[in-house]
N, C-alpha and C positions, 0 to 999 in steps of 0.2 A: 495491443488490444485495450481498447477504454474500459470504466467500468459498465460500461451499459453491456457491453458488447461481451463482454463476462457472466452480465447475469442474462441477459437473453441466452446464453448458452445454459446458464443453470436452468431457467425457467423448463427450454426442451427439457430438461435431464429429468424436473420433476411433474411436468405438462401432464396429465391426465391422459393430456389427448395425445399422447405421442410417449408411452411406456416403454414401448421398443427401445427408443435411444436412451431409454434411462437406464433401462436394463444392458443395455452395450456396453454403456460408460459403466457399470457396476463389473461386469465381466472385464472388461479390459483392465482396470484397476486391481483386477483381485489375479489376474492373471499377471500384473506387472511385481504386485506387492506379497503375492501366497498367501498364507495362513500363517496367524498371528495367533501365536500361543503363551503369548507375554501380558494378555488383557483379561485374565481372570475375572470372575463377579461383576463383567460389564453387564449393565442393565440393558431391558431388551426396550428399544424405543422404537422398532417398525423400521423397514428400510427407508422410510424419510421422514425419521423422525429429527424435530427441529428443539432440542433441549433450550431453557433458557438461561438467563443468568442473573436474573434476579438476587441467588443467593447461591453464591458460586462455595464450593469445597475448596480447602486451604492444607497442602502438608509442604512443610520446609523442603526443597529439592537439595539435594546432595549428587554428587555423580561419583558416585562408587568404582565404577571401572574404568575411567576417564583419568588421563595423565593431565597433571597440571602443571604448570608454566610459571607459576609465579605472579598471577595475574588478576587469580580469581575475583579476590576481593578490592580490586579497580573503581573507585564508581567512574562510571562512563560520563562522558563531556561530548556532545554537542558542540562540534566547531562554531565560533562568532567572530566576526572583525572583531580584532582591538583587542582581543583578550591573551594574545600572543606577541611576540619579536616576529615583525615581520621574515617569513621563512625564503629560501634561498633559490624558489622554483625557479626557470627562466622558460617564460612563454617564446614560441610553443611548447606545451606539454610532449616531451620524448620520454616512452616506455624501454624502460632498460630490461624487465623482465618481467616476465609470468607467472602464475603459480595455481596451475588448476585443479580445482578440489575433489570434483566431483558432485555428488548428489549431497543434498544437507539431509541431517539426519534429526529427528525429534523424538523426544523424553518425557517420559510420566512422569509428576512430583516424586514419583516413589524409587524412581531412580534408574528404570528399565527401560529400553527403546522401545516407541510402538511405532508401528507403522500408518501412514497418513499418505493421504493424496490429498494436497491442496494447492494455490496459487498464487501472484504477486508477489508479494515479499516486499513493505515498505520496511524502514526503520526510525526509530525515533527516541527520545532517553525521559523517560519520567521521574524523575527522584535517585538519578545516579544510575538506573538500570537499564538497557539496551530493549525497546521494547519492537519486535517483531510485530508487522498488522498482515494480516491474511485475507484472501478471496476465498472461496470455496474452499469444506473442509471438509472429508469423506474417511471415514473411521474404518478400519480395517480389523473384524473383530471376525476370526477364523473363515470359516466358507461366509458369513452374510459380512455386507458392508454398505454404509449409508451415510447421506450426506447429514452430517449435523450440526456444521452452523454455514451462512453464506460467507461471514466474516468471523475471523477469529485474531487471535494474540499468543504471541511466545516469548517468553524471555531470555535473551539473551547468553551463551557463555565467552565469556569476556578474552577465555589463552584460547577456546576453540570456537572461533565465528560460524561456523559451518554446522553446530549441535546448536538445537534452540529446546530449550524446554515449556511445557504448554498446562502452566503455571494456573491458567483458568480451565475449572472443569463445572459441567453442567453438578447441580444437584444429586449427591450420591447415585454416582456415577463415575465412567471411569472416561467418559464423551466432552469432549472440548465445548466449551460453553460458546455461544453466540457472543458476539465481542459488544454491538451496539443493538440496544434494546427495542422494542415497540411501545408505542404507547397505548393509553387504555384503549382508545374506540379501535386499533388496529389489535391490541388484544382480543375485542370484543368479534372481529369481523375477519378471524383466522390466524394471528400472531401470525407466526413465521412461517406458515405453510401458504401465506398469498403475499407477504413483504418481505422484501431481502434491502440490505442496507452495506451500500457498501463503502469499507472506511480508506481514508487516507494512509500516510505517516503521522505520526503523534509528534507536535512541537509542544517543545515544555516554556513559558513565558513566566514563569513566576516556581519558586519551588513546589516543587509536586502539583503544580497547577500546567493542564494543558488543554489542548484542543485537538480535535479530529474532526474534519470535513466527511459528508458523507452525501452518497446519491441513495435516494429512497425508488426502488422498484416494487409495483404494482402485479403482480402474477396471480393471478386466478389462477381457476384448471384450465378456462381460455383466454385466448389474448392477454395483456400487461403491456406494461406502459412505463417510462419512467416518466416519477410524479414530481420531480424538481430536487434541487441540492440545498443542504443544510449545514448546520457546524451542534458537534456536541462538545460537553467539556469531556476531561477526562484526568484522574491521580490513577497513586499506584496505592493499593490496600494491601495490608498485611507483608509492608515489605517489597512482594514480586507479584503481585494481583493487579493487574491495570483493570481497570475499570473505567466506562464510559455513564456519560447520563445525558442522555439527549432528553430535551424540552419542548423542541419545535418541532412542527411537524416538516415543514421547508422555507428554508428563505428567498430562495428562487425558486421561480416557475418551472414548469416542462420547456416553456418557449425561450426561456435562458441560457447563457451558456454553464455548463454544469460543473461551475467551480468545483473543483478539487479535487476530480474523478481525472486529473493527471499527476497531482503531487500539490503538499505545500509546503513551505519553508517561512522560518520566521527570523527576521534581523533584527540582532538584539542592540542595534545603533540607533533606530529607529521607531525599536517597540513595537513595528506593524508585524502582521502572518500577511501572507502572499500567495493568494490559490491559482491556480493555474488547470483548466478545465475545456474539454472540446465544446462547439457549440451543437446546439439541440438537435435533435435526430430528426425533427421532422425537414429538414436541409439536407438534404446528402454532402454538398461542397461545404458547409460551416459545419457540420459536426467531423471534418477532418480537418479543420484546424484549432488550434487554440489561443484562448484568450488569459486574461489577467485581471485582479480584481484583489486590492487590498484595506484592512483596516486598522487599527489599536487592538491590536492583540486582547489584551483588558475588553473591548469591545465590539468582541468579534461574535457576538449572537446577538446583536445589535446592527439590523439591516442596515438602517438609516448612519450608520458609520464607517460605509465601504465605499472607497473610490476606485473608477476603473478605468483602465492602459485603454488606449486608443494608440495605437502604430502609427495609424495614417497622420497624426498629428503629433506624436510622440509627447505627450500628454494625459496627465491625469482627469479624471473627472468624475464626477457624484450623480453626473446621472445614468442610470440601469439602461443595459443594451438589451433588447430584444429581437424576436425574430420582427416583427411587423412597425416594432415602432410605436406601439398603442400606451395610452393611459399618460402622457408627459416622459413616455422614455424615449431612448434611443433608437431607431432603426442599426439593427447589428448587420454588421458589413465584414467580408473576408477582409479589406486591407485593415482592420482593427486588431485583428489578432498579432498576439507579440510569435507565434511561431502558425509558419505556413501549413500549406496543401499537404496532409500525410506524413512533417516533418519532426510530429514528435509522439512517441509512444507514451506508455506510465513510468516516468520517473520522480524524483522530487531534488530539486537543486540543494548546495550545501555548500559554505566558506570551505574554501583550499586551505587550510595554512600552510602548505608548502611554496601555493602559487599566488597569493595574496589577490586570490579573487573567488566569485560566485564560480560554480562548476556542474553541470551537466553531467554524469555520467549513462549513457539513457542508448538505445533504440529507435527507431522508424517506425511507420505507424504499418511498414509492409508483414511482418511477421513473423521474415527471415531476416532480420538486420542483426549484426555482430555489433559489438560493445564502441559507440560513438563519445566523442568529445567535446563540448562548448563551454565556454569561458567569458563571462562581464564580469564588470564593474558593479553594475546596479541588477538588481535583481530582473529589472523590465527592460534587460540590455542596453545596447546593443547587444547580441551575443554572436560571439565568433567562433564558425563552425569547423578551422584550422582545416579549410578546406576539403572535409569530410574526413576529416583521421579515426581511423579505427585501433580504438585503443586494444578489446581480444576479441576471440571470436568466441561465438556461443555458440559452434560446433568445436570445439578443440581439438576431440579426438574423432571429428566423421563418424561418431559414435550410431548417426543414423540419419533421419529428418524429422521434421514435427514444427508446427506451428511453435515461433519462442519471441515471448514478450516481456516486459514489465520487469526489462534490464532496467536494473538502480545502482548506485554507487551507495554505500554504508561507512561512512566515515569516523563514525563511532571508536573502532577497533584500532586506529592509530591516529593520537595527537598529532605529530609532526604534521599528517599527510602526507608525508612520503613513498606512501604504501595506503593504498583503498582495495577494499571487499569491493567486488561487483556481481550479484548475481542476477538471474532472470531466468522464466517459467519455461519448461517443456515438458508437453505429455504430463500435464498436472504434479511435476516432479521441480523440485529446485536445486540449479546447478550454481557453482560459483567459481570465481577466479579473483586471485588478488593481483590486482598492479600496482608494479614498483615503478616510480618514476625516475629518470635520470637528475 
């Protein structure tokens, strides 16, 4: 599931014109989650109340009842070429073993479990800290429950991958903050009850300096529209507070392809970020595939400094693909895309240092796809799909059915890369498995 295709689902959920299914999806969540008597002096923000994060609350997290490993205080590394002995993988990737977790479980600053229903799951490291990015977040605050931000953030714990702590909270409150801000005239014309923003993985290119890609969605109480892709920066404050500051309002159009609402990755060989993004929705056949489009990291909110993968020509270029070709751009064509017809879900690629290459770990764009493998050289391929090898599956235990997307690989959690976190979305719940390679 793209990001469009996530907030058109949010949009029903909070439509005006269609309360019934917001009201389902509140029931089904509070039926999946119970009653959460862990959230004391949560403020009361309306069942779709959208908190902001202008000035987020801060308390040091501790995990009290949590066994630790030895690990804690790890800072986290972002795999890059070059910065290791090349490691000992041998292509093709063979899985020696499994290790499935279960549901991931998330933490108040304060140290207590609360219950949340949200979605995605990128990853990325800001200033040493493993920084979780989220789709849809829905608070679980006894019998009432509400969505309170489209996007949110969790931080990392380093001996247990699978507990994330949700480090940003709205303004005295005990409600997860919205991750990426509005600006004033969209302040002015509904904040977050008519725009939702949805973020990437956060790459870090300079210390505590990063970036996050993001699709800006249009939702009234009728109809919405997504109104084109942007890039914000983004540090971590007070230690484990990421924070975004978006400036722009879009750097691509609606009729674009929507860099970064599949994953980015940044090569620190090269200094460029690398978005990878389905193309525009008013296409049926290009917004199931996707394309490529990179710049100088340093200059990645700087339009005029992005070139873009052409397949058909295996080829960079500087001038913008569109859907029609207008204005001295490109007419965007399916064989431009560096991945085909339905052939890649939300993930975001990431150096192996086991296998001393770019790595895939990712999903299909069908819905029921188990945990898939691909492997280049260069970030803009070739990539080789080892003949469709399924690294685990996202039913492990036939635990049920349900739409499950936005498999990602997390490589954060072991340098070798001998072993990668892999998880991805069902039923607004996030599951995970780690594979060990041979």
């Amino acid at each position: 599931m793209v990001l469009r295709e996530v907030f058109g689902k949010l949009a029903e959920r909070v439509d005006g014109s269609n309360t019934g299914m917001a009201h389902n999806l509140l029931n089904q969540a509070q039926q999946r989650f119970g009653n959460n008597d862990n959230n004391n002096n949560a403020s009361s923000q309306g069942q779709f109340g959208f908190p902001g994060n202008n000035s987020q609350t801060h308390t040091p997290f501790e995990f009290p009842h949590m066994p630790h490993h030895g690990e804690s205080h790890r800072r986290a590394v972002y795999p890059q070429p070059g910065l290791r002995h090349a490691g000992p993988g041998q292509l093709p990737p063979k899985v020696k073993e499994t290790n499935y977790h279960g549901k991931m479980r998330f933490y108040h600053p304060a140290g207590h479990e609360h219950k949340i229903a949200r979605d995605l799951g990128f990853t990325g490291v800001l200033d040493g800290k493993v920084v979780w990015t989220w789709g849809d977040t829905l608070m679980m605050h006894g019998k009432d429950a509400f969505i309170c931000a489209t996007d949110s953030t969790s931080v990392a714990k380093m001996d247990s991958p699978m507990c994330a702590v949700d480090t940003a909270l709205a303004p005295n409150s005990d409600n997860i903050a919205n991750w990426i801000n509005c600006l004033p005239h969209e302040e002015a014309d509904g904040g977050l009850t008519c725009y939702a923003f949805g973020g990437t993985n956060v790459i870090e290119y300079a210390p505590n300096k990063g970036l996050v890609f993001f699709l800006k969605n249009y939702r009234p109480p009728t109809g919405g529209k997504i109104c084109g892709a942007g890039v914000a920066k983004c540090s971590m404050h007070h230690g484990d507070v990421p924070v975004s500051e978006r400036k722009c309002d879009t750097m691509w159009s609606e009729y674009e392809p929507y860099y970064g609402d599949v994953g980015i990755a940044y090569n620190a060989q090269d200094g460029h970020v690398y978005a990878y993004g389905k193309g525009p929705g008013y296409d049926d056949g290009l917004s199931k595939h996707t394309f490529l489009c990179k710049a100088p990291a340093d200059k990645a909110t700087d339009i005029d400094a992005y070139s873009y993968w052409d397949a058909s020509t295996a080829s960079w270029g500087t001038q913008r693909l569109t859907l029609h070709g207008e204005h001295g751009s490109k007419k965007l064509e399916a064989g431009q895309a560096v991945f085909g017809w339905m052939a890649m879900n939300q993930a975001a690629p990431f150096w192996s240092n086991y296998f001393n290459r770019w790595m895939f770990l990712y999903g299909n764009s069908w819905g029921y796809s188990d945990c898939l493998v691909m492997t280049a050289e260069k970030l803009e391929g070739p990539w080789d799909g080892h003949g469709g090898m399924v690294v685990c599956s996202t039913l492990p235990e036939k635990e049920g059915e349900g739409f499950r997307y936005a498999c990602c690989g997390h490589p954060e959690f072991d340098d070798s890369g001998k072993s990668v976190l892999v998880t991805w979305t069902r039923n607004n719940e996030i599951y995970g498995t780690t594979v060990v390679w041979e």
